[in-house]
C-alpha positions as CSV (number, residue, x, y, z in Angstrom):
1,X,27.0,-14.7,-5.8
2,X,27.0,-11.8,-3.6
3,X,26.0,-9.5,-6.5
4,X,23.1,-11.1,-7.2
5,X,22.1,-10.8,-3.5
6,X,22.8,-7.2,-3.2
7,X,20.2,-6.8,-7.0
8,X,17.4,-9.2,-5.0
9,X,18.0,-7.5,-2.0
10,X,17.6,-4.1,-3.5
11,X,14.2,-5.5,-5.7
12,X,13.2,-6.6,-2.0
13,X,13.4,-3.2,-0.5
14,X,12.2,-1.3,-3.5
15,X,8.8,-3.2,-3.0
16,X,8.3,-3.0,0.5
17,X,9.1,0.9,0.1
18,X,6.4,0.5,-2.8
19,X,4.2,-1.1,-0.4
20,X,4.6,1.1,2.4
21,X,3.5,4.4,-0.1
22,X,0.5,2.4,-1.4
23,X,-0.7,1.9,2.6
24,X,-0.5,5.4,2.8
25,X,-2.1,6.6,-0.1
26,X,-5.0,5.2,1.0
27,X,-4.9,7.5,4.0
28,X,-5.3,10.4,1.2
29,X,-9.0,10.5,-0.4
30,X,-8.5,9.7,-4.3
31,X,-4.9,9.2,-4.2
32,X,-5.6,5.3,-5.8
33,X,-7.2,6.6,-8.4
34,X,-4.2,8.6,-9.7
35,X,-2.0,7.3,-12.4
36,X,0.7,6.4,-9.5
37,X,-2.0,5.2,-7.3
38,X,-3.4,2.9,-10.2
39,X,0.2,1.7,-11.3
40,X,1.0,0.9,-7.8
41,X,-2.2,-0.9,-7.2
42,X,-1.0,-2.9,-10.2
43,X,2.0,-4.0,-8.6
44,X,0.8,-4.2,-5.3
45,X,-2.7,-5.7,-4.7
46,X,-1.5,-9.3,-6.4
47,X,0.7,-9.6,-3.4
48,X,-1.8,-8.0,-0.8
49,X,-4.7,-10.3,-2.0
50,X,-3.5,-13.5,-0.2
51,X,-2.9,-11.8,2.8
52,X,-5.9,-10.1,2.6
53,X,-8.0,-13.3,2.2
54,X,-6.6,-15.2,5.6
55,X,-5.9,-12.1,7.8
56,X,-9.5,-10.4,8.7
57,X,-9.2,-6.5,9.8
58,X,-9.7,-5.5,13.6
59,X,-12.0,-3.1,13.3
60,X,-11.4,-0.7,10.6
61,X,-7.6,-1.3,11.1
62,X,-6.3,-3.4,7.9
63,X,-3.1,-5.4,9.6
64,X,-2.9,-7.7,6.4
65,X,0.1,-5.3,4.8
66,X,2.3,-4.9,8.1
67,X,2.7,-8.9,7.5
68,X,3.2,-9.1,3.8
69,X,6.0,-6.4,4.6
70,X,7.2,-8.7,7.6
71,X,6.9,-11.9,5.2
72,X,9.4,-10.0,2.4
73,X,11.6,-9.0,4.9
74,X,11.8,-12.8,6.2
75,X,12.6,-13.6,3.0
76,X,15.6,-11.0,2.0
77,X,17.0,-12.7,5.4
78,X,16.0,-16.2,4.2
79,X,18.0,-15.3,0.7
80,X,21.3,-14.1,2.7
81,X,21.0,-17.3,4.6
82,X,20.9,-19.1,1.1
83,X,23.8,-17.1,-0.9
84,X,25.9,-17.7,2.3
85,X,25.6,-21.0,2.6
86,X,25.7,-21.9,-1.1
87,X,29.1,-19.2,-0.9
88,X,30.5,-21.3,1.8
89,X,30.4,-24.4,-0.2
């Protein structure tokens, strides 16, 4: 059980750190529209585009990715909280 923790875990942190290099490339002008930018834009916006939808920007700041980052990282805690308990049955 704790194996597949650690490979969820891992798949949790790989796509906040994918997340995290997304934000920034949009700091960089035409880094989307590279091969990377588009493949992460792929993978990413799917996930962004709820957030996106109920969190408005303040002002030209967008917050919406700081809490999809904060909502997967709730949820790798919310998975060790599972695997332990289901491990301590």
């Amino acid at each position: 059980m704790n194996f597949i923790y650690q490979i969820l875990s891992t798949l949790l942190t790989v796509y906040s750190f994918a997340l995290i290099i997304y934000i920034f490339m949009s700091w960089v002008p035409n880094a989307r529209e590279s091969s990377i930018g588009r493949m992460l834009a792929s993978v990413c916006e799917p996930y962004l585009e709820p957030f996106r939808r109920f969190i408005p920007p303040l002002g030209m700041i967008d917050i919406s990715p700081l809490v999809a980052i904060f909502v997967l990282r709730f949820a790798d805690m919310g998975l060790l909280q599972v695997f332990r308990f289901i491990s301590s049955i």
